[in-house]
C-alpha positions in Angstrom: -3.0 -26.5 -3.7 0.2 -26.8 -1.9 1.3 -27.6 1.4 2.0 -24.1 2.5 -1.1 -22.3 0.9 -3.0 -25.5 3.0 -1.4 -25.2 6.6 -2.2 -21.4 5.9 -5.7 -22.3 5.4 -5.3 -24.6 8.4 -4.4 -21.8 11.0 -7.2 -19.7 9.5 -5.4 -16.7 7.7 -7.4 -13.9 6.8 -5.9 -13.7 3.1 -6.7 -15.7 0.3 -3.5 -18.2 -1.3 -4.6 -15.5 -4.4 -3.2 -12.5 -2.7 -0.3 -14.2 -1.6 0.7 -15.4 -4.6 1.9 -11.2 -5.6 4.0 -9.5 -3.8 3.5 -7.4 -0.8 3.5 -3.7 -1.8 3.6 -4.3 -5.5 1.2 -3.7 -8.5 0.7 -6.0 -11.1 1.3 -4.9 -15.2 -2.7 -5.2 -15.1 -3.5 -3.2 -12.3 -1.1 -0.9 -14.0 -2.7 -0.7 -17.0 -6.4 -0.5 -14.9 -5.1 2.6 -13.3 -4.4 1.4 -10.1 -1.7 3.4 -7.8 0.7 2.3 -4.6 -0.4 4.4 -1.7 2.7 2.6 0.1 6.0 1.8 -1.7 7.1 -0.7 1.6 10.0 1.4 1.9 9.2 5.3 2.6 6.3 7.2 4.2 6.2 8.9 0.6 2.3 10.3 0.2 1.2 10.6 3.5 2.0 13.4 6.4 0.3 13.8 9.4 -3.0 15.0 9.8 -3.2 18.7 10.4 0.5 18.9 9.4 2.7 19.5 6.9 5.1 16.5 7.8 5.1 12.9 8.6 4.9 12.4 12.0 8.5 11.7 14.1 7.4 8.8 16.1 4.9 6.2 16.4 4.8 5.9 13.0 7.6 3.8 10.9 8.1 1.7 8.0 9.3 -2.0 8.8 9.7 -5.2 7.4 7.5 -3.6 4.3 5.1 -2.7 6.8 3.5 1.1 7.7 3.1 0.1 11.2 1.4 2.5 14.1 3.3 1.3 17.0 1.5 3.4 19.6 1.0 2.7 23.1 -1.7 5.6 24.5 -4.8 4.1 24.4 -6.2 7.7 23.4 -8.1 8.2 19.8 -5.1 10.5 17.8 -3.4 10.9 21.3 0.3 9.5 20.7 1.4 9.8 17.6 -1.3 11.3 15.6 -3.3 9.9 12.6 -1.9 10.0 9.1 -3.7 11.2 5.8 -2.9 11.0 1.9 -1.1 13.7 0.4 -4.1 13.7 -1.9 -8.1 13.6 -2.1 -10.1 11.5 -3.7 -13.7 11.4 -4.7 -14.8 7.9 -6.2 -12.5 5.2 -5.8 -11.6 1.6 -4.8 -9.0 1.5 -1.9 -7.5 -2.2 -1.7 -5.3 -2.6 2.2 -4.2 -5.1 3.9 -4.2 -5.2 8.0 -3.6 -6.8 11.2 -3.9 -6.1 14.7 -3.3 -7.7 17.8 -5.8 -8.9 20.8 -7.6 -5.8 22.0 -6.5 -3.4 19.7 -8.4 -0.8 17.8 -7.5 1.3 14.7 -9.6 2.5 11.4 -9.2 3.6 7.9 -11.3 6.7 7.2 -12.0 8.4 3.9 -13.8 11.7 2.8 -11.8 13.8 5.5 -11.5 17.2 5.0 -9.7 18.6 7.9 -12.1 21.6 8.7 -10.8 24.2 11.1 -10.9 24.0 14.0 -9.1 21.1 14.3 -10.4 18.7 17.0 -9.3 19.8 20.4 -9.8 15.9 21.4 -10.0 13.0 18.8 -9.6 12.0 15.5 -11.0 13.9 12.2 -14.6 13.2 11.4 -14.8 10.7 8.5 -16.2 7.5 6.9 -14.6 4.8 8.8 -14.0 2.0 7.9 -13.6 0.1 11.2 -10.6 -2.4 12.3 -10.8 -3.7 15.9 -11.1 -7.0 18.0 -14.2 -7.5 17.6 -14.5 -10.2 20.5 -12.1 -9.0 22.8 -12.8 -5.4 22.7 -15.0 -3.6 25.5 -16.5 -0.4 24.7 -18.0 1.6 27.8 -17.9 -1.5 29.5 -20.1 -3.5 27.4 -19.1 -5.9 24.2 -19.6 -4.1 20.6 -22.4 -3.4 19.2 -22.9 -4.4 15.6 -22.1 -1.4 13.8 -18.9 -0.5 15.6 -17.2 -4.2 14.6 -14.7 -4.4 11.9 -15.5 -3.4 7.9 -19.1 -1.0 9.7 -19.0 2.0 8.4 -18.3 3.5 12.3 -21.3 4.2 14.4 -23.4 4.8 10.6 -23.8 1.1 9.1 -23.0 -2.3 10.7 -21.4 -4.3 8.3 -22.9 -8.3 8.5 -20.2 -10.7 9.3 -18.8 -12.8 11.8 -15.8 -12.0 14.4 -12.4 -11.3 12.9 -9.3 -13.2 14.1 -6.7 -11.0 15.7 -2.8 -11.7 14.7 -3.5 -12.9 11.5 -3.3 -10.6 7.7 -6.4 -9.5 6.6 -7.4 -7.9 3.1 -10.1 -5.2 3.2 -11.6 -3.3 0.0 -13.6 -0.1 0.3 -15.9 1.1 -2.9 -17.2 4.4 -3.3 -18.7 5.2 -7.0 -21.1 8.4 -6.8 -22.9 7.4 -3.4 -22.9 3.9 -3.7 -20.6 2.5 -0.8 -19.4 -0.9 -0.7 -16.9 -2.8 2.6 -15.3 -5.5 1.2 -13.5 -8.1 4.5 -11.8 -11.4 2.5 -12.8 -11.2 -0.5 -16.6 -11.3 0.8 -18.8 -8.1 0.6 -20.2 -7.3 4.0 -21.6 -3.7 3.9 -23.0 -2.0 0.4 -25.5 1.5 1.3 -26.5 4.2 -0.7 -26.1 7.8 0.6 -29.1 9.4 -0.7 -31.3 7.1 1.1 -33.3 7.1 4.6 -31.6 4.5 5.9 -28.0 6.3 5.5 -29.1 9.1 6.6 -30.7 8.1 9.5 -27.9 6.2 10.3 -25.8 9.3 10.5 -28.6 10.9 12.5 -28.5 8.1 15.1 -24.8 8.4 15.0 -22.3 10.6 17.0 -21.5 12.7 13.7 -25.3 14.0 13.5 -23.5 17.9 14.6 -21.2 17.3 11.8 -22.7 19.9 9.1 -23.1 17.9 5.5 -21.9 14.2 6.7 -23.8 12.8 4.9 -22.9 14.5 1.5 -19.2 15.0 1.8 -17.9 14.8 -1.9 -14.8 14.4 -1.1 -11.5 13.6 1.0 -8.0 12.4 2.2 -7.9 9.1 3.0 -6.6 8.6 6.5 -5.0 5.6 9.2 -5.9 6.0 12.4 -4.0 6.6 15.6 -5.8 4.7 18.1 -3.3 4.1 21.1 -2.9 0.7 19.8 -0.5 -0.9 17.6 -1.7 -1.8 14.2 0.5 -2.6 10.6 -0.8 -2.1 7.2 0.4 -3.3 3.6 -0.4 -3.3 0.0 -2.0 -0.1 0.2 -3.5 0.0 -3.1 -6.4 2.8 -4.8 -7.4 3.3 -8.2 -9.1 6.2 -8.8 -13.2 6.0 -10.4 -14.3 8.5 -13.1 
């Protein structure tokens, strides 16, 4: 272990010395060979356009410093700039991304969305989220979080078991989704794995602000989408290989 990789470890990074031993934004020959794919090259906005749109959206959202950052300042859920979605859909996957945001903030990766029409008159497309927020800092209708919407829950569905997340520092998150089995990976460490044929799930979804979605609970499949929040968030090493 060297002295960097240790004062890393010292401040409490979210990201292994592992990951940052590879490039940011880069794919090794063995994920190449495992069928893995960039979903950002750290350069372009190539493979992604705004949600309900057949462009990427003018503002808000740039490419800096190899980062896809959301620097958005409205505080509403896809009121500034809009959220952003994958050219394509995808069905069973693992996506690999890494995050950070900063005191307060809130943002989310969702898959399985389908823009149906209507389009929301308010809000973001309905989706799996996977959640990113401050999950200590963050006040929700005036009260602090509630398990299941903390970061790497599936949003408002399944609480993912972990403690707080650090703001301002990289963090690596892995989502799973082969057939109906659902896993949230935070740092390497698996905090959320549910089934979506069971009660549980599906009561879950009941309990859950999506219960007058038609077919939530069996969407087969989706874009995967970054969240406009209102608040600034960057991502990295967006990464997805496709399951059969």
């Amino acid at each position: 272990m060297n002295g960097i990789t240790l004062k890393l470890m010292m401040v409490g990074i979210g990201l292994s010395s592992l990951t940052l031993a590879q490039p940011a934004n880069t794919l090794s020959p063995a994920e190449k060979k495992a069928g893995w794919q960039l979903l950002f090259d750290g350069k372009t906005t190539t493979g992604w356009r705004g949600a309900y749109a057949d462009r990427f959206p003018a503002k808000g959202w740039v490419v800096k410093d190899g980062e896809l950052r959301g620097e958005l300042q409205d505080g509403a859920e896809s009121g500034d700039a809009g959220d952003i979605v994958t050219l394509k859909k995808y069905r069973h996957f693992e996506l690999v991304f890494e995050w950070k945001l900063g005191k307060g903030d809130n943002s989310g990766v969702k898959y399985f969305i389908e823009e149906r029409l209507p389009k929301p008159a308010i809000g973001s497309q309905a989706g799996y989220e996977y959640q990113l927020i401050d999950d200590t800092d963050y006040i929700y209708n005036g009260k602090k979080l509630p398990q299941d919407l903390k970061t790497a829950s599936i949003y408002d569905v399944v609480a993912a078991t972990k403690p707080d997340v650090k703001m301002d520092v990289w963090h690596r998150s892995r989502i799973v989704v082969n057939n109906n089995q659902i896993e949230h990976w935070l740092d390497g460490v698996k905090v959320l794995t549910t089934n979506r044929t069971t009660d549980a799930f599906r009561q879950g979804v009941a309990d859950s602000k999506f219960n007058s979605y038609a077919g939530f609970a069996d969407i087969p499949e989706g874009h995967i989408l970054l969240q406009d929040h209102g608040h600034s968030v960057a991502f990295r090493t967006i990464k997805i290989k496709p399951l059969p």
